[in-house]
C-alpha positions in Angstrom: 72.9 98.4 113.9 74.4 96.4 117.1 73.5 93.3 115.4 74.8 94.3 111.8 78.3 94.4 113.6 78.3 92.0 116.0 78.3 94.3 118.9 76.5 95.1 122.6 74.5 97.6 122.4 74.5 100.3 125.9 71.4 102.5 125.5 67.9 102.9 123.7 67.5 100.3 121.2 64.8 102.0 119.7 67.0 105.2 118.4 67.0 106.2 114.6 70.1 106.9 112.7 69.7 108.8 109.6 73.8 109.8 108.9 77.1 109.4 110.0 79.6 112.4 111.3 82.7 113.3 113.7 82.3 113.3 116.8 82.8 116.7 117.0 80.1 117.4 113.9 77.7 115.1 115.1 73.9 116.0 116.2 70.5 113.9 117.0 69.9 111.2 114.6 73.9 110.6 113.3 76.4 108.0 114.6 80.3 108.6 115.1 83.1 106.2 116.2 85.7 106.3 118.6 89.0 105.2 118.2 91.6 107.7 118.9 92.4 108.8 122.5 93.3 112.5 121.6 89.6 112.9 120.8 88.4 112.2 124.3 87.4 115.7 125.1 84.9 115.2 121.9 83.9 112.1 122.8 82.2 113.5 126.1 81.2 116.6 124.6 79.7 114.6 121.4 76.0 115.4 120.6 75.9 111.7 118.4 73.2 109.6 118.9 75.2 106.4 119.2 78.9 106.5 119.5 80.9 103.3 118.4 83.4 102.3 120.8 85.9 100.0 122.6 85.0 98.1 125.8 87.6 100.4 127.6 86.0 103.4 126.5 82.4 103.1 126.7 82.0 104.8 129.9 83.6 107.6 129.2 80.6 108.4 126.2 77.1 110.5 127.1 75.0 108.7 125.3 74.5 105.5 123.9 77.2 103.6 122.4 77.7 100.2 120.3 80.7 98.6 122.1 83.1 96.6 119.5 86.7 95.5 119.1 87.7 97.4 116.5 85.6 100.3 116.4 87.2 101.9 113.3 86.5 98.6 111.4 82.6 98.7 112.6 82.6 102.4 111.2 83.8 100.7 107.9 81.0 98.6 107.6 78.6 101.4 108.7 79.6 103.7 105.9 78.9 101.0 103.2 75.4 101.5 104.3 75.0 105.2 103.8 76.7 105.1 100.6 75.4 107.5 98.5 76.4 106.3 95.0 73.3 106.0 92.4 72.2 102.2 91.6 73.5 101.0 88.3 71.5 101.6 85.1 72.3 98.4 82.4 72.8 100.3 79.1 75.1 101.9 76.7 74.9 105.4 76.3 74.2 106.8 72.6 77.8 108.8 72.9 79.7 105.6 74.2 81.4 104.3 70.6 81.5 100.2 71.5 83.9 98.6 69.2 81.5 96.0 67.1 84.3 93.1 68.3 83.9 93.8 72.0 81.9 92.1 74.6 79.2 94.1 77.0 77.3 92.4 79.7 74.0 93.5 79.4 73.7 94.7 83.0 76.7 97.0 82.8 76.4 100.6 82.4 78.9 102.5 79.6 78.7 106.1 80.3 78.2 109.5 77.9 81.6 109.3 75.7 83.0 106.0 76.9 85.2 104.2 74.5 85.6 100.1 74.3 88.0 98.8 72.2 87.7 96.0 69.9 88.4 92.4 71.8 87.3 93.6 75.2 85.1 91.6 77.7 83.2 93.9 79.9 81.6 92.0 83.2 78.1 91.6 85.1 76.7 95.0 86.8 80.2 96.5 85.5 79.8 100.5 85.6 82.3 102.3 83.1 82.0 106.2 83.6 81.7 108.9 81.2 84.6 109.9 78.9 86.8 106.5 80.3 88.9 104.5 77.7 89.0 100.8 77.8 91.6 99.9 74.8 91.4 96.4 73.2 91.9 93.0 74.4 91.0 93.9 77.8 88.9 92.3 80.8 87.0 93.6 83.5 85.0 91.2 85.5 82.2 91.8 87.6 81.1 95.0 89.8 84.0 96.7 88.6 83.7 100.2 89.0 85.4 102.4 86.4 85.1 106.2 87.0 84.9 108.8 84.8 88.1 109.7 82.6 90.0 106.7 83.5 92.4 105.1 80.7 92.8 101.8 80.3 95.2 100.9 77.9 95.2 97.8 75.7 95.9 93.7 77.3 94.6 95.1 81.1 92.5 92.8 83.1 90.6 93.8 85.8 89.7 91.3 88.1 86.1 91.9 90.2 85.0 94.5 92.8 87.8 96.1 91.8 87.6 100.4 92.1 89.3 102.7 89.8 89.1 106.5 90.4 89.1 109.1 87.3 92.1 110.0 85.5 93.9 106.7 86.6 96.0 105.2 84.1 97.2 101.3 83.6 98.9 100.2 81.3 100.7 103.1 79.8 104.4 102.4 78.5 106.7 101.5 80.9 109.8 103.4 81.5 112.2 101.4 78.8 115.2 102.5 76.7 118.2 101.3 76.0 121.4 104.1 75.5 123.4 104.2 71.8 125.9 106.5 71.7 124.0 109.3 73.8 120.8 108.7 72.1 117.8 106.7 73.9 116.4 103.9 71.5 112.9 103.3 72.9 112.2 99.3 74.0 108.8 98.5 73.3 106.5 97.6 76.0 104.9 94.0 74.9 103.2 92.7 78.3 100.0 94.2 80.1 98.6 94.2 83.7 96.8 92.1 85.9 95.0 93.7 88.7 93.6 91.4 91.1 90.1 90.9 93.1 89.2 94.3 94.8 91.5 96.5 93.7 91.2 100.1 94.9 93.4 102.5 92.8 93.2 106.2 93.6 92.6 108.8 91.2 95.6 110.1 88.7 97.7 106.9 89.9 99.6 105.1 87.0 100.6 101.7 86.7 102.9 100.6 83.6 102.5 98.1 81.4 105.3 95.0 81.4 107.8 94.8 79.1 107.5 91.4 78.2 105.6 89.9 81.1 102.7 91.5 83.1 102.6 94.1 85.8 100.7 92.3 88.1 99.1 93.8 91.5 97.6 91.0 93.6 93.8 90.3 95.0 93.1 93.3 97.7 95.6 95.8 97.2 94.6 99.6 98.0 96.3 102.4 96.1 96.1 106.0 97.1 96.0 108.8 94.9 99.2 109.9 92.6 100.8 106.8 93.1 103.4 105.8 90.3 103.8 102.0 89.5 106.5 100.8 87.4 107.0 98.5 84.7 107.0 94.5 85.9 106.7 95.4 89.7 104.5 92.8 91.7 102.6 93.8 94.5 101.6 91.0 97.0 97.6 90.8 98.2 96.2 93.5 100.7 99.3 95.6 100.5 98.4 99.3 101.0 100.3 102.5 99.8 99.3 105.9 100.2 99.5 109.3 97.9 102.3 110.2 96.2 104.8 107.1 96.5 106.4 105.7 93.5 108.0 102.0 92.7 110.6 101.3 90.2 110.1 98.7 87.6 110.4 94.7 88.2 110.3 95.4 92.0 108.4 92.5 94.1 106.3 93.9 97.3 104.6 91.3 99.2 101.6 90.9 100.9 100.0 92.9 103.4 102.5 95.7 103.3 101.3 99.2 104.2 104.0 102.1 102.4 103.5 105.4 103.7 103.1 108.3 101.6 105.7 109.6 99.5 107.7 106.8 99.5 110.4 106.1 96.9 111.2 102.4 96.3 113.8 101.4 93.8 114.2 99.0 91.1 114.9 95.3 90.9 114.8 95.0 95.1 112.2 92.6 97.3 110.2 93.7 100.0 109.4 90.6 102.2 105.4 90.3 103.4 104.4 92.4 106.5 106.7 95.4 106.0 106.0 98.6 107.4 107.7 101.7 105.3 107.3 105.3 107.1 106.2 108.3 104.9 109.1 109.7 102.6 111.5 106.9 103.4 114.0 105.9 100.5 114.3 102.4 99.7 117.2 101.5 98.2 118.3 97.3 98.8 115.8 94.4 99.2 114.0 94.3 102.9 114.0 90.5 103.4 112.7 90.5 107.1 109.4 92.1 108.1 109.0 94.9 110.2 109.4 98.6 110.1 111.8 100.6 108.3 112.1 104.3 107.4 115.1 106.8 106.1 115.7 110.8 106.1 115.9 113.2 108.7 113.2 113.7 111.0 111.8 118.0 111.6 113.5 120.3 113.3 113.6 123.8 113.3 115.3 125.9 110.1 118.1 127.0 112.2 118.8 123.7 113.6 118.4 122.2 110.1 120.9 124.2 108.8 123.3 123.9 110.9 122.7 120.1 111.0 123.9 120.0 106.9 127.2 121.8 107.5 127.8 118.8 110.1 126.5 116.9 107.6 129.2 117.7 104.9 131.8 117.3 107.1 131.2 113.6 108.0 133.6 112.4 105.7 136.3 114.7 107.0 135.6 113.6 110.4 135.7 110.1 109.8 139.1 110.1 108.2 140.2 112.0 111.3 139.2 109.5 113.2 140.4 106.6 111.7 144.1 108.4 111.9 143.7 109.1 115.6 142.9 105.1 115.9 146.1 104.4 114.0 148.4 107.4 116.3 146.5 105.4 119.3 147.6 101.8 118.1 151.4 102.9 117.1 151.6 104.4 120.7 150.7 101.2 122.2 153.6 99.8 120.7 
């Protein structure tokens, strides 16, 4: 295990692992990680057979540990090893309905009532799940992983090792109409979207189709659940953005951006590469140098709260009172 991650190894090399837990959790035969200091009462109390951990932590564990850098990073790699998820079995299902004009690898695997549409290309060692729609005129390259219920609308491409969690949808309609005399005239949504190299998209995300060009989320990207992408927004390689955030269409996010969760990001704006957004911030004008922004009111008590909106309301009252005290001051001076 020390040698699989490129760490020194303090203890008995001869110990078995069989499982992973918490430190807390964690009994004879599992390994745990440690990389937080308000767990380092469980770290000394932890029961885990090996313990990864940083050089300036090492002593403080009862056992033996696997000293690394980035211990988080080396429980990363550790977990793809335990994963649990059944091998691939090449083969189409007798329920899956494969269009006659599409195109199966013969190592993929198309679930019970899977549904590929005419025109499609589906990769090498590709798993689509059980009851997911792939429309036509789609591409999904290699070791993509499509899980069950998942809809994949027409003119998607999916590019490889890419991860798509059940009842995810790309390439629905984008949000596209155009106002005559009080009545909403639908525009037709012509492009698709391009999902890049491993892709992680949560479950029940969306991500709309382009109007006229592609949506188009770059190599790397990681999307948490109940995201909502919109129509002709770009998002640059190894960005990150957790549950529940939305982006407004033809808004460009660059790379290796992390948004927190419940984020709201309007339309037609940049976001520069490297920008940090904290969780339910409102972004409202383009961010064009990197760093950390964030928006709203921090907690506080009801009581405080409330009074703390009546103040609020009267901002604009105050600040003309102001501004006419500033003038009285000025004329006095003369």
């Amino acid at each position: 295990m020390a040698d699989f991650l490129g760490g020194e190894l303090k203890g008995d090399a001869s110990c078995l692992i069989s499982g992973l837990a918490t430190l807390d959790q964690a009994s004879e035969g599992q390994l745990s990680f440690f990389a937080n200091s308000r767990y380092l009462e469980q770290l000394k109390q932890s029961r885990a057979s090996v313990v990864l951990v940083s050089p300036k932590d090492a002593a403080a564990a009862p056992g033996n540990v696997i000293v690394l850098d980035n211990p988080y990073l080396g429980y990363a790699r550790v977990s793809r090893l335990f994963d649990p998820r059944a091998e691939l079995k090449p083969g189409v299902c007798t329920t899956a309905v494969v269009d006659s004009r599409a195109e199966v690898s013969e190592s993929a695997q198309i679930c019970a009532n899977a549904v590929i549409g005419p025109d499609s290309v589906i990769g090498d060692n590709v798993y689509v799940g059980p009851g997911a729609v792939i429309g036509a005129r789609c591409r999904v390259d290699q070791d993509v992983r499509i899980n069950a219920n998942v809809t994949v609308y027409d003119d998607v491409k999916v590019g490889a090792r890419s991860l798509i969690h059940s009842a995810a949808v790309i390439g629905a309609d984008g949000f596209g109409f155009a106002n005559e005399q009080g009545k909403w005239v639908k525009i037709s949504q012509l492009g698709g979207v391009a999902i890049g190299e491993d892709v992680e998209i949560g479950a029940c995300t969306t991500i709309d189709r382009g109007a006229l060009s592609d949506t188009r989320i770059g190599n790397g990207v990681k999307l948490d659940n109940q995201i909502q992408i919109g129509h002709n927004v770009e998002i640059g390689e190894d960005t990150a953005i957790a549950a529940c955030a939305a982006v407004a269409g033809s808004t460009k996010i660059g790379a290796r951006c992390t948004i927190a969760g419940a984020s709201g990001i309007a339309g037609h704006i940049e976001i520069c590469d490297g920008t940090h957004i904290t969780a339910m911030s409102l972004i409202s004008r383009s961010i064009k140098e990197r760093g950390a922004y964030s928006s709203g009111t921090g907690m506080m008590a009801h009581s405080e709260w409330r009074r703390s909106v009546v103040r609020f309301r009267q901002l604009d009252e105050l600040a003309k009172r102001v501004k006419s005290l500033e003038e009285q001051i000025e004329i006095s001076k003369g």
